[in-house]
KELOKOL-879546 format. One line per 10 residues: number of its first residue (from 1); for each residue x, y, z of C-alpha. Coordinates in nm, 4 decimals. Each point is the difference from the previous one (the first is absolute). Last residue first. Layout:
<pts>
NUM) X Y Z; ...
</pts>
This chain:
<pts>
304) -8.6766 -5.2052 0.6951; 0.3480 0.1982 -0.0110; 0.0728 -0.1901 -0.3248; -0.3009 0.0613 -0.1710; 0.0750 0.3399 0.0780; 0.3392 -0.0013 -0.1173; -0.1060 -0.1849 -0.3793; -0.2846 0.2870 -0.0592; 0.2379 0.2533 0.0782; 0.2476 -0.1625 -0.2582
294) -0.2257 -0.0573 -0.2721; -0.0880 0.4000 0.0341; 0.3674 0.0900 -0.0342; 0.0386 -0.2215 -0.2522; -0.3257 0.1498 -0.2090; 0.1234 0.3719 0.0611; 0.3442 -0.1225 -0.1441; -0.1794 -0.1643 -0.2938; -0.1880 0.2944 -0.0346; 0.3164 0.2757 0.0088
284) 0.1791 -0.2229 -0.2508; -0.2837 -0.0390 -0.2234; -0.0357 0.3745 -0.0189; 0.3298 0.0522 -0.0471; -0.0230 -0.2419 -0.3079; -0.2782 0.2359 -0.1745; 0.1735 0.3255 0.0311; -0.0355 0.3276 0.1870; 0.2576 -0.1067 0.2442; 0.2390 -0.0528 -0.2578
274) -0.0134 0.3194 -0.1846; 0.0812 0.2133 0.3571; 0.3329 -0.2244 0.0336; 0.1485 0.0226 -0.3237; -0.0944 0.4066 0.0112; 0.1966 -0.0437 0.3577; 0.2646 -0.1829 -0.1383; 0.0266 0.2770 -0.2786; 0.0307 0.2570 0.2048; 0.2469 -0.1587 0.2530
264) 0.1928 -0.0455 -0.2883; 0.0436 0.3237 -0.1561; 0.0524 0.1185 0.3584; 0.3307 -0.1823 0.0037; 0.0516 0.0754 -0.3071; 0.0003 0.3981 0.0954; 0.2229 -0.0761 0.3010; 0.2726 -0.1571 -0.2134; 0.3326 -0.0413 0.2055; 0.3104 0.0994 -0.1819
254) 0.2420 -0.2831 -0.1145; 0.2946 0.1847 -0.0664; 0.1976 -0.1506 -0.3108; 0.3988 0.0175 0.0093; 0.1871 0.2312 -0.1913; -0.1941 0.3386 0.0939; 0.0903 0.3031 -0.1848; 0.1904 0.2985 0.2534; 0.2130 -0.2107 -0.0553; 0.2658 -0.2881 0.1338
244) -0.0961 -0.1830 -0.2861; 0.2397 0.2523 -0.2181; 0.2885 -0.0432 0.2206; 0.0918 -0.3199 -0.1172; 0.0115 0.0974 -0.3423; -0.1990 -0.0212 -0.2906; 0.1827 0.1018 -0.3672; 0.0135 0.2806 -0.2300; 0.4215 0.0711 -0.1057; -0.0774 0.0864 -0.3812
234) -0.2979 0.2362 0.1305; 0.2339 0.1611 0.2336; 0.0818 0.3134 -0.2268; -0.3279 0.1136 -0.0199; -0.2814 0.1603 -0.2012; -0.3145 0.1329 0.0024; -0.1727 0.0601 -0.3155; -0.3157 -0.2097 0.0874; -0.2108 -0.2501 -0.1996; 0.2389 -0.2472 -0.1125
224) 0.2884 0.0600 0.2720; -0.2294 -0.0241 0.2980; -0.1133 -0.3359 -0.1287; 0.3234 -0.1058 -0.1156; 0.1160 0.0715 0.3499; -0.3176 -0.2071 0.1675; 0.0696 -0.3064 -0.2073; 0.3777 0.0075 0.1451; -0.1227 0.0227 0.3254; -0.2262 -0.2929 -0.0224
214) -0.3785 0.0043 -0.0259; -0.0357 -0.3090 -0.2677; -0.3267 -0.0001 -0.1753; 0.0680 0.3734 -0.1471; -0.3456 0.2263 -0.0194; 0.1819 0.2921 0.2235; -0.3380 0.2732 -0.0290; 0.0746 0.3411 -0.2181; -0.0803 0.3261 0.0401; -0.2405 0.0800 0.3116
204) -0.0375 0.3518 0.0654; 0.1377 0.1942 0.3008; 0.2517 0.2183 -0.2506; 0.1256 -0.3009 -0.1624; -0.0493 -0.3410 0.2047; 0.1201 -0.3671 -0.0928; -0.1522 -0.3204 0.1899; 0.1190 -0.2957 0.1443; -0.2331 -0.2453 0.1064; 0.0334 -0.3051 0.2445
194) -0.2982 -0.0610 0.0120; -0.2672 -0.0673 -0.2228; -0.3598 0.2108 -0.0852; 0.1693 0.3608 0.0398; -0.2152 0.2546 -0.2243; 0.1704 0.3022 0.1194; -0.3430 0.1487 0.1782; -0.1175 -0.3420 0.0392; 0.3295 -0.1159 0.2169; -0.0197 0.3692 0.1419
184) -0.2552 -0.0633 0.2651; 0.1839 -0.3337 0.1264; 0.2065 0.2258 0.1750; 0.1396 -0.2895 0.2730; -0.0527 -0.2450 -0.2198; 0.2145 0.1359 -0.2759; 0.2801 0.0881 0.1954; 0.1733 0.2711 -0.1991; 0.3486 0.0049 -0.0662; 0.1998 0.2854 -0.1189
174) 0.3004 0.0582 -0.2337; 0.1228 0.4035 -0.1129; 0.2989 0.0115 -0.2987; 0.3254 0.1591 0.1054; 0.0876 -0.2950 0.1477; -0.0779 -0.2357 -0.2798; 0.2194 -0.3042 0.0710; -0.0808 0.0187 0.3948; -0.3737 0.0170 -0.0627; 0.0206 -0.3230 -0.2183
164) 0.1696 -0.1881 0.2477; -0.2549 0.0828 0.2477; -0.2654 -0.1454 -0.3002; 0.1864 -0.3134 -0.0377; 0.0157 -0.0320 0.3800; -0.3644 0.0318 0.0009; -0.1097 -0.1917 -0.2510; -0.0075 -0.4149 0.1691; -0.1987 0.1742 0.2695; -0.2150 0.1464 -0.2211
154) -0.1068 -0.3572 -0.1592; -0.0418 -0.0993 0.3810; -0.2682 0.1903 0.0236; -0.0516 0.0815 0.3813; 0.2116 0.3074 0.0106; -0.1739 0.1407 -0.2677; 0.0591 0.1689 -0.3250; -0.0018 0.3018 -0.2187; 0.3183 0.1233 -0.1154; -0.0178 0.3512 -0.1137
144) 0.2803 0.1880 -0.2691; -0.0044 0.3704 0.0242; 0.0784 0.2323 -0.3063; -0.0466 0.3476 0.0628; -0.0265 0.2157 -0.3016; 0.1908 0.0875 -0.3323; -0.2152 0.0461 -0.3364; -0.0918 -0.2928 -0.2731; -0.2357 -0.1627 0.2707; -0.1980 0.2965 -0.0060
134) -0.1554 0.1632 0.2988; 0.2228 0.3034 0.0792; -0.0860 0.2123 0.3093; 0.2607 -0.0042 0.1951; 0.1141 -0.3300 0.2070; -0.3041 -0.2509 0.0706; -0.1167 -0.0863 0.3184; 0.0368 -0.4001 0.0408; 0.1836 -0.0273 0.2797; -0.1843 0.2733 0.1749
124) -0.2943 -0.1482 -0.0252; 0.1726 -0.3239 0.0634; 0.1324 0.1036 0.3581; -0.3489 0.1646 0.0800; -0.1501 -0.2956 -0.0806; 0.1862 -0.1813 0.3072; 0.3070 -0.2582 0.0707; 0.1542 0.0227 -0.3277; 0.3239 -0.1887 -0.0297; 0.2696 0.1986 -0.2095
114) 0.2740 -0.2495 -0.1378; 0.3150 0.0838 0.0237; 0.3617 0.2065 -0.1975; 0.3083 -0.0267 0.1266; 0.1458 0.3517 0.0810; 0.3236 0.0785 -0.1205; 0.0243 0.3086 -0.1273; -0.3128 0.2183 0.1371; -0.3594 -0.0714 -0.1650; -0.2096 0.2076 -0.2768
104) -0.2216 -0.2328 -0.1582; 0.0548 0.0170 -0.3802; -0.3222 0.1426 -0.1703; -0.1656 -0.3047 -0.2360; -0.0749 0.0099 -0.3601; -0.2693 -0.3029 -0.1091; 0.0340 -0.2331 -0.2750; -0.3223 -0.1623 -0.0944; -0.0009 0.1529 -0.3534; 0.3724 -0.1492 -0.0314
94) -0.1084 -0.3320 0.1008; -0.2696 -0.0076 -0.2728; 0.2830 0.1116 -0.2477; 0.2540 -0.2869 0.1368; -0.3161 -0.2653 -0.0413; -0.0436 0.0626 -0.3427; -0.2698 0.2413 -0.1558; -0.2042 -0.0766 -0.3297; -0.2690 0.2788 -0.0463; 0.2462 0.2812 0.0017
84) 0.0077 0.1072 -0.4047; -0.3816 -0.0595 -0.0189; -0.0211 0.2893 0.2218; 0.1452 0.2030 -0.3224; -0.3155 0.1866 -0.1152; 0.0864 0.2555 -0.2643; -0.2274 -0.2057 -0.2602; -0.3171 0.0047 0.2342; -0.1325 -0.3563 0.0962; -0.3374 -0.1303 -0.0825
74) -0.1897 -0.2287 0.2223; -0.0804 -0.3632 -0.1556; -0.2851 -0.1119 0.0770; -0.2354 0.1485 -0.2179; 0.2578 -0.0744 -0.2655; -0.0798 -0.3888 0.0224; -0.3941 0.0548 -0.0285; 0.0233 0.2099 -0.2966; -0.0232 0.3872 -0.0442; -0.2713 0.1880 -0.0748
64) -0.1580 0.0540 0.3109; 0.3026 0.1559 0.1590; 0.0663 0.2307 -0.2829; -0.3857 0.1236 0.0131; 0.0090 0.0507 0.3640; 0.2685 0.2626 -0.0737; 0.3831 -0.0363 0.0420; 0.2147 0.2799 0.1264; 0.1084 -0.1378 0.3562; 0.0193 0.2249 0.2930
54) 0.2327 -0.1420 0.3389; 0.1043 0.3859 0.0036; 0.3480 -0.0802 0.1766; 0.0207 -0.2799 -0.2886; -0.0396 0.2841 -0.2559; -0.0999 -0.2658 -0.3027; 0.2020 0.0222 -0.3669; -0.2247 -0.1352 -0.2448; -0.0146 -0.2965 -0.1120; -0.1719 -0.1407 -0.3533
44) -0.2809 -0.2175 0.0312; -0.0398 -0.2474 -0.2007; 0.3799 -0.0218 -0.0974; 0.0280 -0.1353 -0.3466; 0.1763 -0.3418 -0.1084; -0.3688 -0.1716 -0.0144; -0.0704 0.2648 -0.3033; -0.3631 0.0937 0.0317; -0.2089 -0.0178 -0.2929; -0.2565 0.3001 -0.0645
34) -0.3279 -0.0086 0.1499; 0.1168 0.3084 0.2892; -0.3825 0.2124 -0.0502; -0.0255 0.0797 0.3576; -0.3703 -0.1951 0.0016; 0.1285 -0.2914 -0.2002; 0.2901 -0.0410 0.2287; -0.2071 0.0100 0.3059; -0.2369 -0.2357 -0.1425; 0.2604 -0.2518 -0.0029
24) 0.1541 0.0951 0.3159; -0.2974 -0.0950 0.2150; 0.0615 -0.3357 -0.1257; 0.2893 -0.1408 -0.1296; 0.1306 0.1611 -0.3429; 0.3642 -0.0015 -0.0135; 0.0705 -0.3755 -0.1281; -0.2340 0.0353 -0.2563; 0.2321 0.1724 -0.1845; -0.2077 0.3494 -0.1991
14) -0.0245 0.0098 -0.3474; -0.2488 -0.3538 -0.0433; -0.2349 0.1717 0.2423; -0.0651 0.3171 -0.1037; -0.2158 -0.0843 -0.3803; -0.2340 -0.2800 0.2121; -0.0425 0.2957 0.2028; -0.1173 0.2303 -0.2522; -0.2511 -0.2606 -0.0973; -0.1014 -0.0162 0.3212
4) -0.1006 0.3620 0.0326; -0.1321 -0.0277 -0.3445; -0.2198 -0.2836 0.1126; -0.1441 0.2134 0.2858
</pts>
């Protein structure tokens, strides 16, 4: 026993103190490694790593023998250049969203609309995708929904914006979807606010119209940053007259509410129900009982 700690005594001023901590100190003993380490060396020196594999070719032992701060640090291979793409400006993001449309075939002349969808069959069809490709980087059917309601008087304030739009892109397909009327697809398409303008490739959503101001102008830059349609007109964009005569509302339409109606009636009767089973109905109902008593009492004194 005192030569083993003899021997020790010997170890310990050769090796830095500094990379001994713990488990690792007997490690090092056991493996033999009690000559100096040079801080400038790698601890644990890379190998190249088949990411398709998703192997590594370190051992228990090389895990347990490093230090605290290169346990958490996770080891790159040398011919990995990710690190090359970590910083990306707003132009590259907007390039990764861009989206290649298919030109809607239409005869010379014809002004481009807005689609209103009147049942699900519409918007399935609407929304059916073009081929088979999948990828935002290949050519599908672009379709650009507004979701509103004629009682919101933020999507009455959009809709000749949006008919505008339509008649800028022709070649490019616009429809409107009244949000109350399907509310089904508000969770679908994650609608929580109206108005909301939406981008479609191939059926799927692409990209939602975040801009605070919904003007045509905002609506072109839109279609221009995430699309590749283009269009002569987009130097000439501006609301006519013509564009709150439809097929978008331009004055609200105050719809009558049945299902509030009946929200209330519920709740007055719930109101109602709770109130007779308390204590101050109960001293209502008595002191009308007691009245009504009094007042027998009174008349036949009275007819006496």
């Amino acid at each position: 026993m005192h030569r083993v700690f003899f021997l020790l005594l010997i170890l310990i001023p050769n090796l830095e103190a500094s990379e001994f901590k713990g488990l690792q100190f007997l490690v090092n003993i056991l493996m033999g490694n009690i000559n100096p380490r040079n801080s400038n060396e790698e601890t644990v020196q890379h190998q190249n790593i088949d990411l398709g594999r998703r192997q590594t070719n370190f051992s228990f032992i090389d895990y347990i023998s490093l230090d605290q701060r290169e346990k958490n640090m996770c080891p790159v291979p040398e011919n990995y250049q990710g690190h090359q793409n970590v910083e990306l400006n707003d132009e590259h993001k907007a390039k990764n969203g861009h989206v290649k449309c298919i030109n809607k075939s239409i005869e010379s002349g014809t002004v481009g609309t807005v689609q209103i969808m009147q049942s699900m069959k519409e918007i399935a069809t609407l929304l059916s995708p073009h081929g088979n490709n999948t990828k935002r980087n290949q050519i599908g059917k672009c379709v650009v929904i507004l979701f509103y309601t004629r009682s919101c008087p933020g999507s009455v304030m959009v809709g000749p914006h949006y008919v505008a739009l339509a008649k800028i892109f022709p070649h490019m397909t616009f429809a409107a979807i009244d949000a109350f009327k399907f509310s089904s697809l508000n969770t679908e398409f994650g609608i929580i606010g109206l108005p909301t303008v939406m981008l479609f490739h191939q059926g799927r959503p692409v990209m939602r119209f975040n801009d605070t101001q919904s003007t045509v102008n905002n609506f072109i830059s839109f279609i221009l940053k995430y699309t590749d349609m283009r269009s002569p007109l987009v130097h000439n964009a501006y609301v006519t007259s013509e564009d709150f005569n439809g097929p978008l509302p331009s004055k609200v339409e105050y719809d009558t509410d049945y299902y509030l109606y009946l929200a209330w009636i519920f709740i007055i009767l719930c109101a109602t129900y709770h109130f007779t089973k308390s204590h101050l109905y109960s001293q209502i109902i008595e002191m009308i009982k007691r009245n009504w008593r009094e007042s027998e009492a009174q008349t036949e004194q009275d007819l006496r």
